[in-house]
C-alpha positions in Angstrom: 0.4 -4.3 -15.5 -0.1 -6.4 -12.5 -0.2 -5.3 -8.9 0.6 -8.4 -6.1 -0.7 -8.2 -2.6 1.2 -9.6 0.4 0.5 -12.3 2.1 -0.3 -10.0 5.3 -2.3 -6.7 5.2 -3.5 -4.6 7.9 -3.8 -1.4 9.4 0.0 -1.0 10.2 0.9 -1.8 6.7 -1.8 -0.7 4.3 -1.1 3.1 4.0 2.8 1.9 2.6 1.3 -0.8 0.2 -1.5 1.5 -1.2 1.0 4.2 -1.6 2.7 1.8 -3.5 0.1 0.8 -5.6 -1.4 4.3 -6.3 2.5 4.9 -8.4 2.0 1.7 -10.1 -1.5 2.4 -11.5 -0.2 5.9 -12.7 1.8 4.0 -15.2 -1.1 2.2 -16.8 -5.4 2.2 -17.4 -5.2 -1.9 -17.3 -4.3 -3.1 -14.1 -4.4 -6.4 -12.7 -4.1 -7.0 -8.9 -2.8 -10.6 -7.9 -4.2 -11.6 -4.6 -3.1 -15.1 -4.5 -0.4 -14.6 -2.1 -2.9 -13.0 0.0 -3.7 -15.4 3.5 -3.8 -12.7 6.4 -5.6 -9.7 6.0 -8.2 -7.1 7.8 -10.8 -5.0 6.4 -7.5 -2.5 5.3 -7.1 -4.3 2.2 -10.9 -2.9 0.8 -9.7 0.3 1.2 -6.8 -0.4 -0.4 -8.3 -1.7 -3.4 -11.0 1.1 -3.2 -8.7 3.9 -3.6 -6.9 1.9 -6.1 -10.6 1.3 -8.0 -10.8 5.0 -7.8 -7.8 6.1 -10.0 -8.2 2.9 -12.0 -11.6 1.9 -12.6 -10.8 -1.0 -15.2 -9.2 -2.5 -11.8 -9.4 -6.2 -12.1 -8.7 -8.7 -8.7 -7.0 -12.3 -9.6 -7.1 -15.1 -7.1 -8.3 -13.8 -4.1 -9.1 -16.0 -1.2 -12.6 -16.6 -1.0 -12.7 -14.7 2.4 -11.6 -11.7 0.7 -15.3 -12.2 -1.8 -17.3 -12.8 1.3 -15.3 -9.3 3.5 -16.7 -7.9 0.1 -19.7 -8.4 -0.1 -20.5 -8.1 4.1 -19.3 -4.8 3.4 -21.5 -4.6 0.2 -18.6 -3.6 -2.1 -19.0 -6.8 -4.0 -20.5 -4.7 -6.8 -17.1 -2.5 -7.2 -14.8 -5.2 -7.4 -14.4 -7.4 -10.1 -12.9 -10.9 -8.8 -11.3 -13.1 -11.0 -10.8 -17.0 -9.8 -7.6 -17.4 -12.8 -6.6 -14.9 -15.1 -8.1 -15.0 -18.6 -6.3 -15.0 -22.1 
């Protein structure tokens, strides 16, 4: 199952899109979050993906923008998330 990010997230739309996300992952173990679409974002979206890490701990992150790896890892949650450049086979 694959979850897809926004382009935008931020405080006045993360609690809808984690909401969202949180019904999706009840439907499966393997989940699959594409950030590619992702361009404008706050530090919302690692809470976002750290509730979703907590129901789902085989969560995996696909093409994320490399300033979404570096708000990561300045927040030292680099270790939870598992960021994938391309999806593999």
């Amino acid at each position: 199952m694959m979850i897809h990010l926004p382009v935008s997230i931020n405080h006045s739309n993360a609690t809808q899109i984690q909401k969202e996300g949180l019904l999706q992952l009840k439907k499966s173990d393997d989940i699959l979050v594409d950030a590619s679409q992702l361009q404008d974002f706050d530090s919302s979206v690692l809470a976002i993906l750290m509730a979703w890490k907590r129901i789902s701990p085989e969560l995996h992150i696909v093409g994320g923008p490399e300033k979404l790896e570096t708000l990561a890892r300045v927040y030292g949650l680099e270790e939870l998330f598992d960021f994938k450049k391309v999806l593999e086979d």
